[in-house]
N, C-alpha and C positions, 0 to 999 in steps of 0.2 A: 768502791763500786756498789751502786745499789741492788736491792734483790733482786728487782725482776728487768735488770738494763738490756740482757739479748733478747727479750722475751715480748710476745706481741700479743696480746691481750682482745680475745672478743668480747662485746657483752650483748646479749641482746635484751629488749628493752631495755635499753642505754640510758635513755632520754632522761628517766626523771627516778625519783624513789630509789630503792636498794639499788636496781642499775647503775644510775648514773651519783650515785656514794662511791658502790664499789670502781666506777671510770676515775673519779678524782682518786682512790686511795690506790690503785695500779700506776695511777699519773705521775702522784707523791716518789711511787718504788723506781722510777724509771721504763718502767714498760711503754712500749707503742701500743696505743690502745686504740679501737674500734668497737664505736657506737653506732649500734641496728635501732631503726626505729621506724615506724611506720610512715612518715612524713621527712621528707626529703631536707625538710626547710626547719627540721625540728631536730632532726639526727644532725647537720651540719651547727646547727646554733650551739647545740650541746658539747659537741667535736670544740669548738673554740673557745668557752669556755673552759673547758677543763686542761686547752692548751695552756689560756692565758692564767689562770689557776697553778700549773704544777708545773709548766715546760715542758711537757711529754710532744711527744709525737701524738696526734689524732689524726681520726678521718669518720666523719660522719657517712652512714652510708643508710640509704632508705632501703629497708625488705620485709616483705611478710612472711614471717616462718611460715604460716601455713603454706606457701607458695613454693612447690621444690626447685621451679626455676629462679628464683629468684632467689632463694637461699644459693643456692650454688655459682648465682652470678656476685652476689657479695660476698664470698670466698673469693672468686678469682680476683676480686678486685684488691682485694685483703694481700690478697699473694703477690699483684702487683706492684701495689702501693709500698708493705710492708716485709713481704716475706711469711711463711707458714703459718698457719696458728700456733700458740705452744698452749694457750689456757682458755678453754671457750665457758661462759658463765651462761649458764641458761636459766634468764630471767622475765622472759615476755612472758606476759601472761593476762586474762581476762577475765572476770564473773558475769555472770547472767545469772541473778539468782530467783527461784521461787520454788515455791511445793511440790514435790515428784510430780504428784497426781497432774498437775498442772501444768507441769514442763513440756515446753513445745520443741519439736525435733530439733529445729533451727537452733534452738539455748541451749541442748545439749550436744550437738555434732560443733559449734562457733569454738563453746570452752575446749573440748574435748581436740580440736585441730589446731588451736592458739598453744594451750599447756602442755600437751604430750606430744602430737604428731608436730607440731614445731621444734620440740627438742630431738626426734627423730629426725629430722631433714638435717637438723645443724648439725647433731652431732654425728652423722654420718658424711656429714661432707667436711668434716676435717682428720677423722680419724686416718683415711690412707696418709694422709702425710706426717700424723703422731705416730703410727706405727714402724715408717719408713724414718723418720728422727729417733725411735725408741725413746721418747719422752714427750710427755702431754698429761694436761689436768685437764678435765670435765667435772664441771660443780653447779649442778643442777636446782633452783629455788623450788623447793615443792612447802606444805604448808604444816601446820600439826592437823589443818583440818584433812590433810590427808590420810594422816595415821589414827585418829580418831574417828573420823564422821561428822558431820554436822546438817541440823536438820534446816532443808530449804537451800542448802548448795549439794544435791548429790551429783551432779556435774562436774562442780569444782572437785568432791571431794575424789570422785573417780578418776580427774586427769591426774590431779596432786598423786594419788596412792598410787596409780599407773609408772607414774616418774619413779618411785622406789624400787618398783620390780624391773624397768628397763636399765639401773643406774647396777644395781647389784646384780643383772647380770652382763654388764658392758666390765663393770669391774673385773669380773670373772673370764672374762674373755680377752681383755688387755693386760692384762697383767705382767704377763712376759713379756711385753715389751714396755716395760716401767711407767703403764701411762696409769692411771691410777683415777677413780668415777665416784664422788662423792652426792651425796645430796646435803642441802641444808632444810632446815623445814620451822620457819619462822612464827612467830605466835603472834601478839598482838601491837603492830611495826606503827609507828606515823609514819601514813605515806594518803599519798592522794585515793589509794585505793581504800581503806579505811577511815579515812575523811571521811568518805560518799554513805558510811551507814549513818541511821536515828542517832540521835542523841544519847537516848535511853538504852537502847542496844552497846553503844560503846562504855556506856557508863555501867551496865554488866556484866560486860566483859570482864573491866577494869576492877569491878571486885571481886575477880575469882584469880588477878593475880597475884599471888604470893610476895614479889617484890615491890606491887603496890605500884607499878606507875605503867605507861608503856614505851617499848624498844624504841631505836632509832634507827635508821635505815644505815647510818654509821657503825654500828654494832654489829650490822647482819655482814657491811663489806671488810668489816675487821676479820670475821672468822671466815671467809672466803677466802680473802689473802694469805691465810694462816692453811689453807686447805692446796693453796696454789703452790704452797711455799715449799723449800726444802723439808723444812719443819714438821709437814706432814706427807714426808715419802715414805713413810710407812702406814697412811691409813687411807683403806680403798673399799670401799663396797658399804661404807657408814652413811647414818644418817643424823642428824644432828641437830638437837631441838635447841633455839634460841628464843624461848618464848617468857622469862620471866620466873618459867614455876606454873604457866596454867596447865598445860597438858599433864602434871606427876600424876 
């Protein structure tokens, strides 16, 4: 039997980058998995894929966390299709980035409803039925630029840090019923999202890290799965840097 065969798997931003790693490597375990994405034609593309990939069960489903109606319309679809959540991955997310001084309302309330108050909608709309199964995993992507700072995303770095203080206290408050709230907080990933900087910018980055190269979005859905797993029913309210060595 594989690890995660009863177990049905959300992710959000499924679609592409550490989401849709971590949808193939739940695929690989056995799980039914469910990919959220903004675009209807983009969630389902990615759902068959990762069918015809691993044999799993999918269901591509379009929602914008920011949206509470519609978070809670792709639950119930989830519950239809599927059956409960057991492990919801909270991974949408967005940058708008520029200088405090400069940041315009819109750049800061867009990130700030994407990264934090999205993980708020979802994972508030699976926990009644984690609490009522007394078992559930919540593993949140937040950044190391959340635990450090960074100058020119205080938006990001605010939803990112925000996710740490919502995750350790959701830990603290499920616990008794074995569900268990991790965050992971990623350093410097190839993904579409780090494409999008200067050249010169990633190529600074790239020498402040210590292992000398950077992650892969495979990497990040390895210790999620390992977060989801039996393996880590003893660790809840952590947070857990996968960044190479930049952040020490």
């Amino acid at each position: 039997m594989k690890a995660f065969e009863d177990k049905v798997v959300l992710i959000t931003g499924g679609t592409r980058g550490i989401g849709y790693a971590c949808a193939e490597r739940f695929g690989n375990e056995g799980a039914k998995v469910v990919l959220c994405g903004r675009s209807k034609e983009t969630a389902q593309a990615a759902a068959e894929e990762i069918a015809a990939k691993t044999g799993a069960q999918t269901l591509g489903v379009q929602a914008d966390v920011t949206d509470r109606t519609a978070v809670e319309a792709m639950i119930e679809k989830t519950n239809e299709e599927f059956g409960t959540v057991h492990v919801l991955v909270n991974n949408a997310g967005i940058v708008c980035d520029g200088l405090f001084a400069r940041m315009k309302d819109s750049e800061w309330q867009d990130v700030l409803n994407t990264d934090l108050v999205g993980v708020f909608y979802c994972s508030r709309a699976v926990t009644r039925a984690m609490l009522k199964q007394r078992w559930g995993r919540i593993i949140s992507v937040s950044s190391i630029v959340g635990l450090h700072g960074q100058a020119g995303q205080a938006n990001y770095a605010a939803a990112k840090a925000g996710l740490v203080g919502l995750s350790k206290s959701l830990a603290q408050e499920f616990a008794s019923r074995n569900i268990t709230v991790n965050v992971v907080a990623p350093g410097y990933i190839a993904t579409a999202m780090t494409a999008s900087l200067p050249e010169n910018v990633r190529e600074a980055i790239l020498k402040r890290v210590p292992l000398g190269r950077v992650g892969h979005a495979e990497e990040v859905a390895g210790l999620i799965r390992f977060l989801a797993s039996e393996d880590a029913s003893y660790i809840t309210g952590s947070v857990i840097q996968i960044d190479g060595g930049l952040a020490m």
